[in-house]
C-alpha positions in Angstrom: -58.6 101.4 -4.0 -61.9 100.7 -2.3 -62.4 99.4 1.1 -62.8 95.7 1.1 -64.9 93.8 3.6 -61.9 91.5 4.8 -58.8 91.7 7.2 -56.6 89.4 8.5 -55.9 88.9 12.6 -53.7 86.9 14.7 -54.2 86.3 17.9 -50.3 87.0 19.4 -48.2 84.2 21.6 -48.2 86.4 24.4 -52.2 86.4 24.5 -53.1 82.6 23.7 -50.4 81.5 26.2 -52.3 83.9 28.9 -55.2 82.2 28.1 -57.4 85.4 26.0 -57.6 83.4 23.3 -61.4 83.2 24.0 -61.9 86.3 25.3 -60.3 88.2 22.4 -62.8 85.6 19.9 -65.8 87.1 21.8 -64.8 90.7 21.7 -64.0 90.5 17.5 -67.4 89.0 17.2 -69.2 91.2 19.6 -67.5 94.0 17.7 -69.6 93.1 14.1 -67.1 91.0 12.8 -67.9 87.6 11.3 -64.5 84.9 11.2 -64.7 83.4 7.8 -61.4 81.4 8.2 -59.1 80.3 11.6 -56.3 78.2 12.7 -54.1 77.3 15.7 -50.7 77.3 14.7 -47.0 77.5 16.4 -45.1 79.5 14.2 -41.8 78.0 12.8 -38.6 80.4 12.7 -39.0 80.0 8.8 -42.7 80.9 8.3 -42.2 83.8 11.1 -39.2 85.2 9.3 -41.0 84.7 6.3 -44.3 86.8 7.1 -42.3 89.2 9.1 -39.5 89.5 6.2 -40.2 93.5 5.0 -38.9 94.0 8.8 -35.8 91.8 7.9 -33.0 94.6 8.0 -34.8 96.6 11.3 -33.0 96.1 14.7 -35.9 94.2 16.2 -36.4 91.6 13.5 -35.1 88.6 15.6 -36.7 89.5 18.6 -39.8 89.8 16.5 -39.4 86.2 15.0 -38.4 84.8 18.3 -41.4 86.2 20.2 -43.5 85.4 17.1 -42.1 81.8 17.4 -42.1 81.4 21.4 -45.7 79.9 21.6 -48.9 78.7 19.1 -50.8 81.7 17.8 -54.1 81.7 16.2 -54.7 83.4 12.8 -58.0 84.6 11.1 -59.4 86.6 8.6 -62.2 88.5 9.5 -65.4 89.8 7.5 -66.8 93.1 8.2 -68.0 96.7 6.1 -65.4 98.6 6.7 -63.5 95.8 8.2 -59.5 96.9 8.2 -60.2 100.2 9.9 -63.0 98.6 12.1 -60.4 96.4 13.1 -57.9 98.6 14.0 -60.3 100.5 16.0 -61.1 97.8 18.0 -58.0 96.1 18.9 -56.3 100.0 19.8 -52.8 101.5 19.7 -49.8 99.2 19.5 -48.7 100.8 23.3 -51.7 99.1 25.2 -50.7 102.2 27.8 -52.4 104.4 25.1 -54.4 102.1 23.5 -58.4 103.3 24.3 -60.0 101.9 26.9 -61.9 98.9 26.0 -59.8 98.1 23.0 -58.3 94.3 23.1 -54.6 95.5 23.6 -56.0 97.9 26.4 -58.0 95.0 27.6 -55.2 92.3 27.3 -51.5 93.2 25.5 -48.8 93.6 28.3 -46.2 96.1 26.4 -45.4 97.5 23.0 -43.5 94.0 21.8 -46.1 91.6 23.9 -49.6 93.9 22.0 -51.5 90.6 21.9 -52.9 90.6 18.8 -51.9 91.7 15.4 -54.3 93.8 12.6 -53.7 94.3 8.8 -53.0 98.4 8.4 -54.6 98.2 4.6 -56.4 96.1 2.6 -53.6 95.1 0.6 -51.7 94.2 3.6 -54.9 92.2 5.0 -55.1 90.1 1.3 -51.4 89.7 1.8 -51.5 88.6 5.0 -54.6 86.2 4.9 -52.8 84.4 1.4 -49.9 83.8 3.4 -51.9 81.7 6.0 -55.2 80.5 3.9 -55.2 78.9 0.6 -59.1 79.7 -1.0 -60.1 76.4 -0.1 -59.5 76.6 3.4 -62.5 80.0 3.7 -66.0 79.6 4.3 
């Protein structure tokens, strides 16, 4: 399949409740990317579990869910050439300790489970993703 121009983002609990939230805004933009669609959402236990539910039978699943669920997070989908592997790129490894330096979870993620932001890993996942947050109507 082709590279799209699209990915989805959110913006972890972790990060909006350490106030990045803005921070991490000016960084996507400032690295090409243009937000087409964004809102500021707590996650319920149901729509966590829901989006998180091809990791329902691994060990961390309810830790997942209850971190994903312990303050509001904000979700996007991002335009960009390029944009799911720009993305990654910019927002670094999962481990912040080897994420590059300059990345957003180098910049701002505390630990492997508290990474402060999330990034689609295909374009599949990122139309996937971005469906399960944004009905058409609701992108620019």
């Amino acid at each position: 399949m082709a590279t799209t121009n699209k990915t989805f983002t959110m913006i972890k609990p972790d990060a909006v409740g350490n106030g990045h939230t803005g921070a991490i805004l000016n960084d996507i933009i400032a690295g090409g990317f243009k937000i087409v669609a964004m809102k500021y959402i707590h996650l319920s236990k149901e729509t966590a579990g829901a989006f998180y539910a091809v990791h329902k039978e691994r060990p961390f699943y309810g830790e997942l869910v209850g971190f994903m669920t312990s303050g509001p997070i904000v979700a996007a989908i991002l335009e960009k050439n390029n944009a799911v592997e720009d993305f990654r790129k910019l927002i670094g490894a999962t481990d912040p300790a080897k994420a590059e330096a300059g990345t957003i979870r180098n910049k701002y993620a505390k630990s492997i489970e508290a990474n402060a932001i999330h990034g689609s890993d295909s374009d599949e996942n990122a139309e996937i993703e971005g469906n399960f947050f944004f009905s058409q109507f609701e992108r620019f």
